[in-house]
KOLKOL-745150 format. One record per residue (C-alpha): residue number from 1; residue in three letters; x, y, z. Coordinates in Angstrom, 3 decimals, always signed. Layout:
 num residuo        x        y        z
 NUM     ALA        X        Y        Z
...
***
This chain:
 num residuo        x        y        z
   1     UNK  +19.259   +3.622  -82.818
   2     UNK  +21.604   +4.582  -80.377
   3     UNK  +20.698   +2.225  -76.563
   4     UNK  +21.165   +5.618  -74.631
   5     UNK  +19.123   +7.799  -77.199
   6     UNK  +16.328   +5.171  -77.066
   7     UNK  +16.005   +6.462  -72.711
   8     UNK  +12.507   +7.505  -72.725
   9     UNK  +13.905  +10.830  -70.989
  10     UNK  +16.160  +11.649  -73.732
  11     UNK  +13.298  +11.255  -76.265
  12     UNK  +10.956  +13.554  -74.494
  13     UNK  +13.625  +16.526  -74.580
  14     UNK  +12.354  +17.250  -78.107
  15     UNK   +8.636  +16.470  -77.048
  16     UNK   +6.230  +19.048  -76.292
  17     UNK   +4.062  +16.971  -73.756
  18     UNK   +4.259  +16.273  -70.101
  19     UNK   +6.761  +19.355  -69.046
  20     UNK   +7.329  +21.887  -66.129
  21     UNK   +9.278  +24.922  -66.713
  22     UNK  +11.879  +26.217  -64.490
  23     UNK  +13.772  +29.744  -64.616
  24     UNK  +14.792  +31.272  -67.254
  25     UNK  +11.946  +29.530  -69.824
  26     UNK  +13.389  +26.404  -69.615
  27     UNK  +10.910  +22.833  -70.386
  28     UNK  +11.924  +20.116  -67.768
  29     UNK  +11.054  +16.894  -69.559
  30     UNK   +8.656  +14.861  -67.349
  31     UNK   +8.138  +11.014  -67.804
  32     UNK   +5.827   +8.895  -65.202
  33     UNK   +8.923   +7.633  -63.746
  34     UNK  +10.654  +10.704  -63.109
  35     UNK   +7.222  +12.609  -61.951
  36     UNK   +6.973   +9.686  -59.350
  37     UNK  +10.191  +10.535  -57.928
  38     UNK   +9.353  +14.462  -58.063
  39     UNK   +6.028  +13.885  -56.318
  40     UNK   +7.359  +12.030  -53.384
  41     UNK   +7.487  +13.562  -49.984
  42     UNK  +11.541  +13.133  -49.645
  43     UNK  +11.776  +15.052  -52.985
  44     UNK   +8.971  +17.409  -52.364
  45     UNK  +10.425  +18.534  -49.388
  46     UNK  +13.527  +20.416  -51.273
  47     UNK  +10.924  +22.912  -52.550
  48     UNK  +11.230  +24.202  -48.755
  49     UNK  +14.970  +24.414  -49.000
  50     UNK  +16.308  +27.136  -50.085
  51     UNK  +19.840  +26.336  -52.974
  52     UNK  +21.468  +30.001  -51.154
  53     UNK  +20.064  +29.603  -47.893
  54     UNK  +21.403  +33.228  -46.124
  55     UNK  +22.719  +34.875  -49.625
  56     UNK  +19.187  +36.278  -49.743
  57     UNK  +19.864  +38.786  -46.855
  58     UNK  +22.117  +40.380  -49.601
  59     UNK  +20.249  +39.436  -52.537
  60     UNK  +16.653  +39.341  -51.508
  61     UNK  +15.387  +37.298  -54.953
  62     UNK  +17.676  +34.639  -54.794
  63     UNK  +14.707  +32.922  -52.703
  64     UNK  +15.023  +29.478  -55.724
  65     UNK  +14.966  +26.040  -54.040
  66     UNK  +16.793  +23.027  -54.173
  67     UNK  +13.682  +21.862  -56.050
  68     UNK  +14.183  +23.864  -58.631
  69     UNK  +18.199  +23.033  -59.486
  70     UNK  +18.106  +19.632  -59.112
  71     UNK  +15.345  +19.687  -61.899
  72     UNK  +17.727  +21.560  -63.592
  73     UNK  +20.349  +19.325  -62.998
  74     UNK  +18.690  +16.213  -64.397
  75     UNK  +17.867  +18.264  -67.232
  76     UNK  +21.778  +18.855  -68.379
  77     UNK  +22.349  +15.396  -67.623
  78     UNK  +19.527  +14.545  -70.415
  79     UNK  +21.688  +16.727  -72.377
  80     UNK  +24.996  +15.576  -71.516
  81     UNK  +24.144  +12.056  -72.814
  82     UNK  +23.026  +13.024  -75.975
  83     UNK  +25.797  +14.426  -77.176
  84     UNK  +28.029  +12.073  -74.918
  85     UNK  +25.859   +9.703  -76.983
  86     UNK  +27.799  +10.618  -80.309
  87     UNK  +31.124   +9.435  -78.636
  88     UNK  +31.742   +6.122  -79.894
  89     UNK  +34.228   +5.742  -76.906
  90     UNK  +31.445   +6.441  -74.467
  91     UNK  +28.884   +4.189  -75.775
  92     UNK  +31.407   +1.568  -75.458
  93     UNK  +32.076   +2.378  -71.685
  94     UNK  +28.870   +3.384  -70.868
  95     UNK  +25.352   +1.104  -70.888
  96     UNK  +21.887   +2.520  -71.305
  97     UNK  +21.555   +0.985  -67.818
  98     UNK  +24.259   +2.838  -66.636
  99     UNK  +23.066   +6.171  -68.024
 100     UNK  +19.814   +5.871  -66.207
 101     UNK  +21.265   +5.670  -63.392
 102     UNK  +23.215   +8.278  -63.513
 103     UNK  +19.891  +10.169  -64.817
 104     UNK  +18.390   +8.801  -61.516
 105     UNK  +21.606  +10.422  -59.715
 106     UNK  +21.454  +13.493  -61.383
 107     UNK  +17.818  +13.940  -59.835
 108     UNK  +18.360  +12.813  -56.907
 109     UNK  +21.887  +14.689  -56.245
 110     UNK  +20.620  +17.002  -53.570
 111     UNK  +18.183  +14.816  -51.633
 112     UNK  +20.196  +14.974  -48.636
 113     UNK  +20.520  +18.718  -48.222
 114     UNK  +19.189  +20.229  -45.188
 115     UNK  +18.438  +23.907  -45.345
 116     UNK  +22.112  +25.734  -44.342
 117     UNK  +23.556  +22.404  -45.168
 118     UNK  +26.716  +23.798  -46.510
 119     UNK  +27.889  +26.396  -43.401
 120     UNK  +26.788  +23.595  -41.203
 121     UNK  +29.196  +20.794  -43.118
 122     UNK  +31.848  +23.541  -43.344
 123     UNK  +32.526  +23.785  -39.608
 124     UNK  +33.397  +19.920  -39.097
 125     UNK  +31.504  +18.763  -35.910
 126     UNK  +31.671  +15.271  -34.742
 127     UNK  +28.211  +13.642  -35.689
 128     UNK  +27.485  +15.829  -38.192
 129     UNK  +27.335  +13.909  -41.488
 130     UNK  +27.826  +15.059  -45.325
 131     UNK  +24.402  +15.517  -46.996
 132     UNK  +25.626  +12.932  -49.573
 133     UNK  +25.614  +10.226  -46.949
 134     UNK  +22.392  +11.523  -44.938
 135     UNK  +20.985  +11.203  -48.342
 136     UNK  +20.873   +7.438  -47.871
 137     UNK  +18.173   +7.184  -45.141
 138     UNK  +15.599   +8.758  -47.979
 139     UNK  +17.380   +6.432  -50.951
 140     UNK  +17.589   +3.038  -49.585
 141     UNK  +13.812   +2.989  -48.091
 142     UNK  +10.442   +4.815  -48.635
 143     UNK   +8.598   +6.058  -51.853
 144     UNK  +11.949   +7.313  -53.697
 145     UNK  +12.752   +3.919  -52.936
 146     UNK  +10.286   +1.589  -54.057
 147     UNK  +10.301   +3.750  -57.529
 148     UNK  +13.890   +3.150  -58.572
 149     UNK  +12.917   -0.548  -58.010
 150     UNK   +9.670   -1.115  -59.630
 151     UNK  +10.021   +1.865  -61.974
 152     UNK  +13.245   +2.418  -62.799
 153     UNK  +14.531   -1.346  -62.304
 154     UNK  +17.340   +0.274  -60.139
 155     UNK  +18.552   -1.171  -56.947
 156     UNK  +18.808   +1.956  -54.952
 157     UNK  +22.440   +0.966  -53.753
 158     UNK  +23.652   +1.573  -56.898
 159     UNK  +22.463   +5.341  -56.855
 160     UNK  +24.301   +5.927  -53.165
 161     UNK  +27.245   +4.291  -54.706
 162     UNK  +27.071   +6.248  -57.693
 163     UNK  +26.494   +9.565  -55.052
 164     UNK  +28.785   +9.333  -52.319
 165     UNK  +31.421   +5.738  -52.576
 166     UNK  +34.796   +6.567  -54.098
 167     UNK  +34.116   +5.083  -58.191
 168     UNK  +35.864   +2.302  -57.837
 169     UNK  +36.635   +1.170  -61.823
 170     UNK  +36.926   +3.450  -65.058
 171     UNK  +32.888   +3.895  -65.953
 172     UNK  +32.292   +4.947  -61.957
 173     UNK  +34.996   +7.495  -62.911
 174     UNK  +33.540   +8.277  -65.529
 175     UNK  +29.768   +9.518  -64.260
 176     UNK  +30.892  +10.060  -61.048
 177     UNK  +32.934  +13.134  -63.709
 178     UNK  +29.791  +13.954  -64.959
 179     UNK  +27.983  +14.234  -61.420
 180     UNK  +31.330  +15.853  -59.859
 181     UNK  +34.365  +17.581  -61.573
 182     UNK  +35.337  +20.862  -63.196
 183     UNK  +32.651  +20.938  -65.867
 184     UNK  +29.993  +18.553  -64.202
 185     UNK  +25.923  +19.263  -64.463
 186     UNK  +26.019  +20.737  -60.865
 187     UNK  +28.222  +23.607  -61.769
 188     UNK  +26.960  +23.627  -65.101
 189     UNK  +23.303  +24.246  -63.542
 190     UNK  +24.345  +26.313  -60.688
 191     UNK  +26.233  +28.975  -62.318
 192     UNK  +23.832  +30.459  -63.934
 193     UNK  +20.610  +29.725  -62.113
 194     UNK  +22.136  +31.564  -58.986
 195     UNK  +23.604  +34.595  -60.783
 196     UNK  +20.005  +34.382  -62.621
 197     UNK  +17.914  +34.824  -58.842
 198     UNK  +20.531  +36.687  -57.121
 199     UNK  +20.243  +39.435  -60.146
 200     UNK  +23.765  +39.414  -61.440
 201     UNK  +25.604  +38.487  -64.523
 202     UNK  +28.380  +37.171  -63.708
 203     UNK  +27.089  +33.268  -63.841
 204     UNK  +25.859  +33.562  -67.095
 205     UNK  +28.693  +35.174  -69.363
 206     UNK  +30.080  +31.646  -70.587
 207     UNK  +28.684  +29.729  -73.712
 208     UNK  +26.617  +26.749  -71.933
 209     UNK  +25.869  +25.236  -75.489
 210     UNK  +28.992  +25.566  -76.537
 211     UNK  +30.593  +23.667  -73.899
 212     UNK  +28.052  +20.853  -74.113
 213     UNK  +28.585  +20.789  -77.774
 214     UNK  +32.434  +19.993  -76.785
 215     UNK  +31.860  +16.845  -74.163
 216     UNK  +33.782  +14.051  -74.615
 217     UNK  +36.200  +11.413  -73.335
 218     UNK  +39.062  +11.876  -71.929
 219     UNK  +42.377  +10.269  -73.142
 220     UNK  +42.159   +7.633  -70.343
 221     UNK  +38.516   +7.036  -70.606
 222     UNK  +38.122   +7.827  -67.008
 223     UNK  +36.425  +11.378  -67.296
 224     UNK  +34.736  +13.999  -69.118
 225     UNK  +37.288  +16.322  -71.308
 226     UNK  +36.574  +18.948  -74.194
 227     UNK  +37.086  +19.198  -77.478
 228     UNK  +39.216  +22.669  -79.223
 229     UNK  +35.848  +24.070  -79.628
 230     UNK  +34.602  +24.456  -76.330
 231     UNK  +38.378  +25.893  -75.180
 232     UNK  +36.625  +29.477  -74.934
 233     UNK  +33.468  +28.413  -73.259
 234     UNK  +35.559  +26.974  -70.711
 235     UNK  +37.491  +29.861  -70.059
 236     UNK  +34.752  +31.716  -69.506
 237     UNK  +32.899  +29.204  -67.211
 238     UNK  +36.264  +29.359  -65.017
 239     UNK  +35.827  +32.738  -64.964
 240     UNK  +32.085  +32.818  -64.143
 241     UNK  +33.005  +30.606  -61.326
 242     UNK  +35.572  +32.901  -59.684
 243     UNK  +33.292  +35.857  -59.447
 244     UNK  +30.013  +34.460  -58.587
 245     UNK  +32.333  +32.995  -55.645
 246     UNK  +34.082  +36.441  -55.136
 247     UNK  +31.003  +38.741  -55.897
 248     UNK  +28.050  +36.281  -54.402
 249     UNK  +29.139  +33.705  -52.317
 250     UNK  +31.618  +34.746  -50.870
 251     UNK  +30.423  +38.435  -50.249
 252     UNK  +31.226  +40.034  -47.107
 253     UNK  +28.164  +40.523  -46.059
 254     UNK  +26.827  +36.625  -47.104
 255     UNK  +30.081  +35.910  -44.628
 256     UNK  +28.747  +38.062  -41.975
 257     UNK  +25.562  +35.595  -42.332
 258     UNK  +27.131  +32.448  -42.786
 259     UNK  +29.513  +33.011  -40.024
 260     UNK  +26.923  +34.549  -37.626
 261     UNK  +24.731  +30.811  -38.274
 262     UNK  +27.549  +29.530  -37.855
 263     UNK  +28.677  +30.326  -34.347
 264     UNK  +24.589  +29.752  -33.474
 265     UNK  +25.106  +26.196  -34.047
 266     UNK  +27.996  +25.703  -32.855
 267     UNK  +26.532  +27.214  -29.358
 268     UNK  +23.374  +24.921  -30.007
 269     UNK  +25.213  +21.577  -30.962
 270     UNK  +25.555  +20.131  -27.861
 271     UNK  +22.278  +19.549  -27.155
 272     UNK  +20.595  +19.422  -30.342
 273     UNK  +19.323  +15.858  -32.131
 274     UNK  +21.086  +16.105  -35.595
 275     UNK  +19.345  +13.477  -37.052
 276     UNK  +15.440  +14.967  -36.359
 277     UNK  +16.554  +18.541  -37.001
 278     UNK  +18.233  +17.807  -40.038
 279     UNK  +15.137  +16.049  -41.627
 280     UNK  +12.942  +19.933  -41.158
 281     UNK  +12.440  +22.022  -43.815
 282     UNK  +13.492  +25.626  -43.450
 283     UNK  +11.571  +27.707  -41.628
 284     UNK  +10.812  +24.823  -39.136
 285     UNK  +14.492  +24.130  -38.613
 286     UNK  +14.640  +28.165  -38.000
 287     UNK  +12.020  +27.515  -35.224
 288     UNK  +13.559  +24.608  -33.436
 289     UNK  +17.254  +26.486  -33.875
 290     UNK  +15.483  +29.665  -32.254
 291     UNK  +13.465  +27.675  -28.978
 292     UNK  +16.279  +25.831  -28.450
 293     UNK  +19.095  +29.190  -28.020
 294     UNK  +16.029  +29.824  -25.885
 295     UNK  +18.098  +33.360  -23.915
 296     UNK  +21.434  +32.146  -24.375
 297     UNK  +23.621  +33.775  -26.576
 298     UNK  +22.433  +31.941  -29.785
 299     UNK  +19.078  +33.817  -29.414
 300     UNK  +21.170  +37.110  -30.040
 301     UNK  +22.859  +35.757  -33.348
 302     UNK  +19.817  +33.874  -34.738
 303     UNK  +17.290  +36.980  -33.772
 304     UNK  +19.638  +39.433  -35.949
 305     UNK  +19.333  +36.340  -39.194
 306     UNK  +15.655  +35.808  -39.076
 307     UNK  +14.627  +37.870  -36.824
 308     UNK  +11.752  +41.617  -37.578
 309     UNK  +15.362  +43.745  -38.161
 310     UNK  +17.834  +42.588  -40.056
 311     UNK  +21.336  +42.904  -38.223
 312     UNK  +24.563  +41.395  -38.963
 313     UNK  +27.938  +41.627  -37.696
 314     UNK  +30.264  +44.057  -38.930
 315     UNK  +33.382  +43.559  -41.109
 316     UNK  +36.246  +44.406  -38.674
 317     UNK  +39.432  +43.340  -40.061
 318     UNK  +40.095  +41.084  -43.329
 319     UNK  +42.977  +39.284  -44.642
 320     UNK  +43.565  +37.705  -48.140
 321     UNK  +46.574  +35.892  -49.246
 322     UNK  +47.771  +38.776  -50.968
 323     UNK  +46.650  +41.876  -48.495
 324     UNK  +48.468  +39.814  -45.038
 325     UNK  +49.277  +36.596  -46.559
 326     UNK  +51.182  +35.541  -43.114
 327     UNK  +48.125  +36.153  -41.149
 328     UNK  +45.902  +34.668  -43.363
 329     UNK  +48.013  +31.393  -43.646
 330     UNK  +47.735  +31.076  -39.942
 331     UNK  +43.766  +31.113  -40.148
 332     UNK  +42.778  +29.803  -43.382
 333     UNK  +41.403  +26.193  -43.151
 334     UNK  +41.861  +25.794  -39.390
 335     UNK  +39.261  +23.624  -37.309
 336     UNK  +36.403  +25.467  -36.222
 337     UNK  +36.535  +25.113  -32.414
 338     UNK  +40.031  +26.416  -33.057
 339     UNK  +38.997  +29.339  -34.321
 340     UNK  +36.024  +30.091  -32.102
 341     UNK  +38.625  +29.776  -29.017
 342     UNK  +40.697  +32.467  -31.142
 343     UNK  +37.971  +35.077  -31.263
 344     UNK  +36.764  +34.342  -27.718
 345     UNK  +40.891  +35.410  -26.885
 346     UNK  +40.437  +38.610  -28.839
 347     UNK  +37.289  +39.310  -27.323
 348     UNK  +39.013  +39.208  -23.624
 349     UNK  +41.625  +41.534  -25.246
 350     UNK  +39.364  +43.529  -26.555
 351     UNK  +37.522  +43.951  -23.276
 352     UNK  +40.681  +45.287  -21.679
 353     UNK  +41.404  +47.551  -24.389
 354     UNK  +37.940  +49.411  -24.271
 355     UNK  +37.449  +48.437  -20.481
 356     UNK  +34.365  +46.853  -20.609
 357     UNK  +33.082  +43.211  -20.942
 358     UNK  +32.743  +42.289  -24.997
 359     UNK  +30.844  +38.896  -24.502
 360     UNK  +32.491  +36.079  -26.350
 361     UNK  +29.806  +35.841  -29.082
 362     UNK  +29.911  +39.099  -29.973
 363     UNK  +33.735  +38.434  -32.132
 364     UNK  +33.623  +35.688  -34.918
 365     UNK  +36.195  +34.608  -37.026
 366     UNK  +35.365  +33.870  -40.837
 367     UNK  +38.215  +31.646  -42.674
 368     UNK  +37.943  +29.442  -45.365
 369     UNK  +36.770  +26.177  -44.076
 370     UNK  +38.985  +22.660  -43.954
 371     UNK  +37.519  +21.354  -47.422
 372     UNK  +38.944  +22.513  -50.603
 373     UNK  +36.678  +23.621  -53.743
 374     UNK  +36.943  +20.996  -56.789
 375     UNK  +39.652  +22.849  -59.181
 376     UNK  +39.215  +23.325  -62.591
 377     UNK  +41.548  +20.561  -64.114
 378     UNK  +40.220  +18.873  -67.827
 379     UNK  +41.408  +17.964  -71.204
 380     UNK  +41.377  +19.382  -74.714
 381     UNK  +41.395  +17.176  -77.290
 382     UNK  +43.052  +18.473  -80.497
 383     UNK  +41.601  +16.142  -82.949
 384     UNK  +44.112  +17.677  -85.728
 385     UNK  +46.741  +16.860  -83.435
 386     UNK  +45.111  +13.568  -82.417
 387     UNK  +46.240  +14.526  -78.884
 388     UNK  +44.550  +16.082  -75.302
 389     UNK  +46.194  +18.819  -73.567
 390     UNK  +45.112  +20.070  -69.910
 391     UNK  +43.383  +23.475  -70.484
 392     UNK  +45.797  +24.997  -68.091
 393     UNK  +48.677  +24.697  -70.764
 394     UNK  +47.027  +26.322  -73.395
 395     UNK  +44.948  +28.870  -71.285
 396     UNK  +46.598  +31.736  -69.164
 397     UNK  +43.098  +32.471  -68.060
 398     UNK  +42.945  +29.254  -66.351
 399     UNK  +46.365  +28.786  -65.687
 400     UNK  +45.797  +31.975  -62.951
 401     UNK  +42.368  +30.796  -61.742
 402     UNK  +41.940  +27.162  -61.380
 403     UNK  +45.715  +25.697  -61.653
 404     UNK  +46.272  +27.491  -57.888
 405     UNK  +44.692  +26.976  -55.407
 406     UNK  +41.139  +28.616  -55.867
 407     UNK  +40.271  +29.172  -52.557
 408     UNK  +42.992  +31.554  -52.150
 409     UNK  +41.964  +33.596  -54.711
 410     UNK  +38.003  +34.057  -53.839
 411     UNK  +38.173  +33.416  -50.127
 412     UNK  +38.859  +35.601  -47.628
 413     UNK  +39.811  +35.470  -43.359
 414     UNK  +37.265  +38.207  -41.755
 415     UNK  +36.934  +39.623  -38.473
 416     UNK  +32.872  +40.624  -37.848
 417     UNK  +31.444  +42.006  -34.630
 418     UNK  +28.493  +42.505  -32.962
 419     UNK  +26.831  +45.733  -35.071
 420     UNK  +26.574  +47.850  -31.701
 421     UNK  +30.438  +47.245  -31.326
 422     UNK  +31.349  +48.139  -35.289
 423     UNK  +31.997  +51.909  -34.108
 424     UNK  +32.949  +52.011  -31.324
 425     UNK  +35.909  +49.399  -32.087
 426     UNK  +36.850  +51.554  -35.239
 427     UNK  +39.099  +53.819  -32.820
 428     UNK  +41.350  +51.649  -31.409
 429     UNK  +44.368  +52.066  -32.674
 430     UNK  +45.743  +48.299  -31.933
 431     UNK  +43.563  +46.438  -33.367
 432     UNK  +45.915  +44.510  -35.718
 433     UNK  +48.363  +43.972  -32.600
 434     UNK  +45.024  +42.615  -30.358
 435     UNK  +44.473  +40.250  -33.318
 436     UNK  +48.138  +38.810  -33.770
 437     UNK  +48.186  +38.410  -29.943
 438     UNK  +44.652  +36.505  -29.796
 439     UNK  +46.087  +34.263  -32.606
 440     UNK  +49.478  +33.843  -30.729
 441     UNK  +48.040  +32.781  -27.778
 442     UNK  +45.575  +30.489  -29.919
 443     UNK  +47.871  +28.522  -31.664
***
């Protein structure tokens, strides 16, 4: 038999022992060595982190945890090397050694996250590191730790290498693909378990068995590509991804959120001690967050998050790079103390206009953050042709939606203010010419 078939996880997919089920009535294959890992306290604590964090306050049931994906993650990387395991070229690049660790990686993929992590990485601050890297102070010591040595008979270095080093040869290419890249298990996972909580369908409309059924090597041997039969499902997993990122993600009112925790934070970060607060679960993180903006202007922003009432900032202006493409050039993917000192200008102008004091917290700039979004760039292999094609070329549908620049496409610059302000500021008639100035006198 096959080395990576003969993985002890890959065997119990088709067993009917020794399971937990996940959303939507899907068995989790559970060996000792995996429920070790599960039942530690650095994995357990992911079942009080939230994957959507603040998309809730729009769609109240997408409440699943990071728990829950990164089962579902290892899951489709059990299925990923099975059929991967039919590619002669792959079982010749890749050990069985090598596929469990990437099944260890697969797991273990999120253990860094701290709840909000991904508004909180977006904004850049000095000190504040990626979770892939925090991840390494629950990896390379404690229980998770000791398992991948005795258990798993891998040196835990190898799984932070494997997570968060630049792959450094043509196999590290080659999971690190699997782990991270247009069609990896992440996405794969994601897609559809958020649309699946958040109550929408827009995830789920792409063939997920299809497109597994088309994994295989890319011409270089460096990557994952697709075969001519999984061409469709990929075109419609493209698509999935631009509207759960239009429709969920980046909804106006998840931006109001996001950039409302945002600008709390930021206010906070001075004095608060990254590495202790980072290492809370959710609503204890929401606690220290809230004692620490103690009167201060954070209090105002986190009270209208988590606070009895509900209240978020208003939508007051919004670019897009077809709408105002000049202005949102000029504030797309600038650094976030730049664009705090931006609103805080329109704010004073503002003021002047309605002539009375709009505090500086109560305007915040949304843009689309510094870091990019991985774009959709893999192989077809025409095996009548004996050749591999980038889907791009033969696909209009992703030709528009992952050959540009995604971002621009899904993401939009917004101008939200303080809810009590939302009418009052829908009067003046200058708005647009207060906003170029505040941005003038920014940059």
């Amino acid at each position: 038999m096959n080395p990576i078939r003969e993985i002890p996880e890959l065997q119990a997919l088709d067993a009917r022992d020794q399971l937990i089920r996940i959303p939507h009535e899907t068995d989790v294959p559970l060996t000792p060595r995996v429920r070790q890992i599960i039942d530690s306290a650095e994995f357990s604590r992911l079942k009080q982190i939230s994957q959507l964090g603040l998309v809730s306050l729009v769609y109240p049931a997408a409440h699943h945890s990071r728990f829950e994906h990164s089962l579902g993650v290892y899951r489709m990387a059990l299925l990923y090397l099975r059929q991967l395991s039919y590619d002669q070229r792959f079982c010749e690049l890749i050990s069985r050694q090598e596929a469990e660790r990437l099944i260890v990686a697969a797991l273990l993929h999120d253990l860094g996250h701290w709840p909000f992590c991904h508004p909180i990485e977006d904004i850049q601050l000095p000190g504040v590191p990626s979770h892939e890297l925090f991840a390494n102070s629950f990896l390379l010591e404690g229980e998770v730790a000791d398992t991948l040595r005795h258990d798993w008979k891998i040196q835990p270095r190898e799984v932070v290498a494997l997570l968060s080093e630049k792959p450094r040869d043509r196999r590290a290419r080659l999971l690190s693909s699997i782990l991270s890249g247009p069609i990896d298990i992440d996405k794969m996972d994601y897609l559809v378990r958020d649309s699946l909580h958040a109550g929408v369908p827009y995830g789920k409309n792409f063939d997920q068995q299809r497109l597994i059924g088309s994994l295989c090597v890319n011409e270089a041997g460096d990557g994952l590509a697709i075969t001519n039969k999984g061409r469709t499902a990929a075109e419609m997993m493209v698509f999935a991804r631009y509207v759960m990122f239009s429709e969920v993600y980046w909804h106006h009112t998840v931006r109001s959120a996001t950039a409302m925790l945002q600008r709390a934070f930021y206010l906070l970060y001075a004095d608060l001690d990254l590495d202790a607060l980072f290492r809370l679960t959710e609503a204890p993180m929401i606690s220290e967050l809230t004692r620490l903006a103690g009167q201060g202007p954070a209090a105002d922003l986190l009270s209208g998050l988590f606070g009895p009432t509900r209240s978020l900032y208003k939508r007051l202006a919004q670019f897009s790079y077809f709408e105002n493409q000049e202005m949102y050039t000029r504030l797309a993917r600038r650094p976030y103390p730049w664009l705090v000192a931006c609103s805080e200008t329109l704010a004073e102008g503002i003021s002047r206009e309605v002539g009375r004091r709009i505090a500086p917290h109560e305007v915040i700039f949304d843009a689309p953050p510094v870091g990019l979004e991985v774009e959709f760039n893999v192989s077809v292999h025409f095996s009548k042709e004996s050749c591999y094609r980038p889907l791009g070329e033969v696909s209009p549908v992703v030709q528009t939606l992952a050959r540009k620049q995604f971002d621009d496409y899904v993401k939009r610059v917004r101008v939200f203010v303080h809810p009590s302000l939302s009418e009052e500021l829908s009067g003046v008639s200058n708005l647009q010419v207060l906003i170029e100035q505040a941005v003038a006198a920014t940059e």
